[in-house]
C-alpha positions in Angstrom: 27.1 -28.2 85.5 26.5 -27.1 81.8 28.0 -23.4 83.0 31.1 -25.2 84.4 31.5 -27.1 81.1 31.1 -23.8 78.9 34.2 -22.5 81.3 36.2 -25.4 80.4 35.3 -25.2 77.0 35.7 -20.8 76.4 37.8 -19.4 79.6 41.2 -20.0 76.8 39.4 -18.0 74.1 37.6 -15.7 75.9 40.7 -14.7 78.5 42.8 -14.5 74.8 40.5 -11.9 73.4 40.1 -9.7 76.4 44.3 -10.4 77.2 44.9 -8.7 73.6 42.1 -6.4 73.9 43.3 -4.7 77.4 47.4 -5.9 77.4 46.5 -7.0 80.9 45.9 -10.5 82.3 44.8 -9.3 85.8 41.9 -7.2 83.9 41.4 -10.7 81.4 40.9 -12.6 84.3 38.4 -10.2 85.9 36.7 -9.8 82.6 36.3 -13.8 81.9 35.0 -14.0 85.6 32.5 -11.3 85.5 31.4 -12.4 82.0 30.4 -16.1 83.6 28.4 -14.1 86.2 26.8 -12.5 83.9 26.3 -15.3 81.7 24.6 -16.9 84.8 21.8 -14.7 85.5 20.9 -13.8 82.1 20.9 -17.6 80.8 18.5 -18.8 84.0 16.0 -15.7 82.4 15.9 -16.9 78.8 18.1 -19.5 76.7 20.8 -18.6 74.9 20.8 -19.9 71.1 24.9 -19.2 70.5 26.8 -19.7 74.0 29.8 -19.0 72.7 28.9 -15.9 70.6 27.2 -14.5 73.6 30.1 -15.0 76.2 32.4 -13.5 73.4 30.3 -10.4 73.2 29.7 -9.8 76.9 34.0 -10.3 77.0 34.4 -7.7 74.1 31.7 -5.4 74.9 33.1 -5.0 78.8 37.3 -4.8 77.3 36.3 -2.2 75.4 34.7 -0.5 78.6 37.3 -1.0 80.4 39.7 0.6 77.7 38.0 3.6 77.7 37.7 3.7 81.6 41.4 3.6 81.5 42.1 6.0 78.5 42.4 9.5 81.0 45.0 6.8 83.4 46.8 6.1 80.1 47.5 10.0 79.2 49.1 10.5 82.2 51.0 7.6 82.3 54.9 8.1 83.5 57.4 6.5 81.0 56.5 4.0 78.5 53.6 1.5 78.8 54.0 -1.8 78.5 51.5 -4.8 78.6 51.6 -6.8 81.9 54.3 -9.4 80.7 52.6 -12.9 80.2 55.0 -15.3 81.2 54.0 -19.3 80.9 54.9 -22.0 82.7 53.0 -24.7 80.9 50.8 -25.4 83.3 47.9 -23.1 82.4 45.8 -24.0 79.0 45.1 -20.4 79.0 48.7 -19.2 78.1 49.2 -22.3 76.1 46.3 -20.7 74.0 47.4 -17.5 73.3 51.6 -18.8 72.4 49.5 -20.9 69.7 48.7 -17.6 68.7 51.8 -15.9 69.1 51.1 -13.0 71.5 54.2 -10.8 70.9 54.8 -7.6 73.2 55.9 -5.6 69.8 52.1 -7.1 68.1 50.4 -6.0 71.3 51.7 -2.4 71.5 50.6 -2.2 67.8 47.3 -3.1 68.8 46.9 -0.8 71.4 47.1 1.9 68.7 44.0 1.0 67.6 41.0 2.4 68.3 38.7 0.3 70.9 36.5 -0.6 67.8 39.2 -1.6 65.3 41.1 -3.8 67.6 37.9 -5.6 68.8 37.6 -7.0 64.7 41.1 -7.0 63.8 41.6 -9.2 66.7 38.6 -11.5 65.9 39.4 -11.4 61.9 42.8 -12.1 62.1 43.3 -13.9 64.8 40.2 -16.0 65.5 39.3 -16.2 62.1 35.7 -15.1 62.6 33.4 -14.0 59.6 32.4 -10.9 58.9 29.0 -12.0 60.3 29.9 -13.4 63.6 31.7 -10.7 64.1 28.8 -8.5 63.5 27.0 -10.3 66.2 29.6 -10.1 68.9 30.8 -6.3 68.2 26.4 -5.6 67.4 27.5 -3.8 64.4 26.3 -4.3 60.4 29.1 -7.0 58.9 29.4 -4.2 56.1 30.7 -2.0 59.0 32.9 -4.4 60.4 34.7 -5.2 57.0 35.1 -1.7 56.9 36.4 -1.2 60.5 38.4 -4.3 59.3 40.7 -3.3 56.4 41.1 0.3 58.3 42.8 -2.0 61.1 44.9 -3.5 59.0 46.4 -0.5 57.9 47.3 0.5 61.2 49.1 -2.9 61.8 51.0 -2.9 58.9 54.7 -2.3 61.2 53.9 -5.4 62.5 56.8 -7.3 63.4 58.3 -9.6 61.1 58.2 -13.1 62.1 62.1 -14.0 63.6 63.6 -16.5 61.2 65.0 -18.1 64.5 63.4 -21.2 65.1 62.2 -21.4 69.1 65.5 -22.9 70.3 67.7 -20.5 68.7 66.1 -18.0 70.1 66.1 -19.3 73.6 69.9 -20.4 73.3 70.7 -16.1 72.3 68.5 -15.3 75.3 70.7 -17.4 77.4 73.7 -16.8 76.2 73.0 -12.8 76.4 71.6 -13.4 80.1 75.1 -15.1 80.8 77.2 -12.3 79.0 75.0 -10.0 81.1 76.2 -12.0 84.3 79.4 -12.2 83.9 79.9 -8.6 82.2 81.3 -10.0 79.1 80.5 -6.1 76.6 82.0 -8.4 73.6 79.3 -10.7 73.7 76.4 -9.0 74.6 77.2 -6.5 71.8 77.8 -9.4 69.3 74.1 -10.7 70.4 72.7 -7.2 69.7 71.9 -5.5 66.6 73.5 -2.3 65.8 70.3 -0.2 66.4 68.4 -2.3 68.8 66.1 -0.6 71.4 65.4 -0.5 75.2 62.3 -0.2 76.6 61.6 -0.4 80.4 58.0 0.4 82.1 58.4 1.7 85.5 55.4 3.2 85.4 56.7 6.0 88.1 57.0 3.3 90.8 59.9 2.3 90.8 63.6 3.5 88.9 63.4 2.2 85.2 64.2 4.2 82.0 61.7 7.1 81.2 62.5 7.2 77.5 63.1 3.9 75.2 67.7 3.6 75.1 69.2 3.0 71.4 72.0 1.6 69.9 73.4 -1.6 71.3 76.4 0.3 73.0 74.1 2.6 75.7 72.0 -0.5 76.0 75.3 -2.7 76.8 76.5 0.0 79.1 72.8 0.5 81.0 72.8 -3.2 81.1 76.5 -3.5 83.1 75.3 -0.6 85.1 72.2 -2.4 86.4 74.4 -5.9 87.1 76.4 -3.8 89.7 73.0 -2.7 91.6 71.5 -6.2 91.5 71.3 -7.7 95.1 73.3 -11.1 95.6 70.3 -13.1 96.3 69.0 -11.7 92.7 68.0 -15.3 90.2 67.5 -15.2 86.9 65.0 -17.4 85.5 64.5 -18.3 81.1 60.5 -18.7 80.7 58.1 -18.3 78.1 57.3 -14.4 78.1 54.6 -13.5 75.6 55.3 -16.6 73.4 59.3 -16.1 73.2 62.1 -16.7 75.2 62.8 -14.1 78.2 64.0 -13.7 81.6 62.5 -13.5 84.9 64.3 -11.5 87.8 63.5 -12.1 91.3 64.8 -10.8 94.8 64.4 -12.6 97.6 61.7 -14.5 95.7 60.0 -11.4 94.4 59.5 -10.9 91.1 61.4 -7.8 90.2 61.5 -7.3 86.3 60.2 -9.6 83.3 62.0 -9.2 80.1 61.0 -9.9 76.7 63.2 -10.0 73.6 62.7 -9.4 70.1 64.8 -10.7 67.5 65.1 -9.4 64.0 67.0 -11.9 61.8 69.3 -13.7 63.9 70.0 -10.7 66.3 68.0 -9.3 69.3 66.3 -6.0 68.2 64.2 -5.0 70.9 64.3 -5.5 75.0 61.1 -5.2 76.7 61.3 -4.9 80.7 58.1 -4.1 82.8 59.3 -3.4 86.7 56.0 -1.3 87.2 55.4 -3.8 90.1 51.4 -3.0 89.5 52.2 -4.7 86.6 53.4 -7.8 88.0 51.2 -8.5 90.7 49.7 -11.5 89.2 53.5 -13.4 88.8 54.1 -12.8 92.9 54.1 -16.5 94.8 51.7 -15.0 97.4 49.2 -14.3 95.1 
């Protein structure tokens, strides 16, 4: 009973840490799982003063094994890397958690130029607002250390994106009327939504066709865009969710989920277009899951 209630209580936090940790909610999932396991033997050995403390650790201390299991997969990587896309529903407290928090795609591919160590407190510094101490206790490094590991962090986040002035419902009414303008070919449009030097970037991930290289300028973007509205199958549907705590699209065929875009905005214009079609990379979103 009392382990059931701890996953009530901790599967949010813990699934948010190792989500921003590895960019990948099938390996968060895993990781939140196996942690409860593991949780589970040790805890019927010996008791366990700080549950939470100790489920965090056992979460950080296997993300940032898996992250260097995945490092040599990384380098060879085809095209750009995304994160799996992280698209809400409102049904699942989990994702709910981590909008709170504001999970960008542009924040989380600044965090994965982090090193393993500096992301693990960055993350629970600035996100979590853990001490220095409790920190030290999760990460099993001096707090010294970690406010040192700290402040390094931060200078490697300091391109972090600006916070959109858009309010949520601006945004979402752009995203719509871009996805329309895409529909219905309207160039005008879509290039009035865009900023000048906005970017494309599509993660393919060598299985399937999808941009190698990240497309500037709003005019190659608006003309890739048209080009891919000829190829898209009739029974193609466009769907407006929550994609990593903004407004973005979801494309199926034939029920399968084909690409997941998230958009940036800078100002009151879109800036940045994120599409993951590595279907790897979207395994978790199919309905026969």
């Amino acid at each position: 009973m009392e382990t059931e209630q701890l996953y009530q209580t901790y599967k949010p936090l813990l699934f948010s840490i190792a989500y921003r940790m590895t960019g990948s909610v099938t390996d968060a999932e895993d990781l939140v799982q196996e942690a409860f396991l593991t949780y589970n033997s040790i805890s019927s050995k010996k008791v366990i003063e700080n549950k939470k403390a100790y489920l965090c650790r056992i979460v950080m201390n296997s993300s940032i094994d898996k992250l260097r299991s995945a490092a040599s997969k990384r380098e060879v990587y085809v095209g750009e890397w995304l994160p799996e896309p992280l698209v809400d529903d409102g049904n699942d407290p989990s994702n709910t958690y981590l909008i709170k928090e504001s999970i960008s795609t542009a924040y989380l591919l600044l965090l994965q130029q982090l090193s393993e160590d500096e992301r693990a407190v960055f993350i629970l510094r600035e996100v979590f607002q853990y001490s220095y101490e409790e920190i030290a206790a999760i990460i099993e490094k001096s707090s010294t250390n970690c406010r040192q590991i700290f402040h390094r962090a931060k200078k490697g986040m300091e391109n972090r994106p600006k916070a959109a002035s858009l309010d949520f419902q601006s945004m979402r009414s752009r995203v719509e009327q871009f996805t329309m303008a895409f529909q219905e070919g309207n160039i005008h449009k879509m290039l009035e939504l865009l900023k000048t030097d906005s970017v494309f970037i599509s993660d393919g991930g060598g299985k399937v066709k999808a941009a190698i290289n990240p497309i500037y300028t709003s005019e190659r973007i608006v003309f890739l865009f048209t080009s891919i509205m000829k190829k898209l199958p009739k029974n193609s549907k466009m769907e407006f969710k929550d994609v990593n705590g903004y407004p973005g699209v979801v494309v199926s065929i034939n029920d399968y989920v084909a690409y997941v875009i998230s958009i940036e905005f800078l100002g009151d214009k879109i800036s940045r277009i994120y599409m993951v079609a590595n279907p790897d990379k979207l395994a978790h979103l199919q309905s026969n899951k």
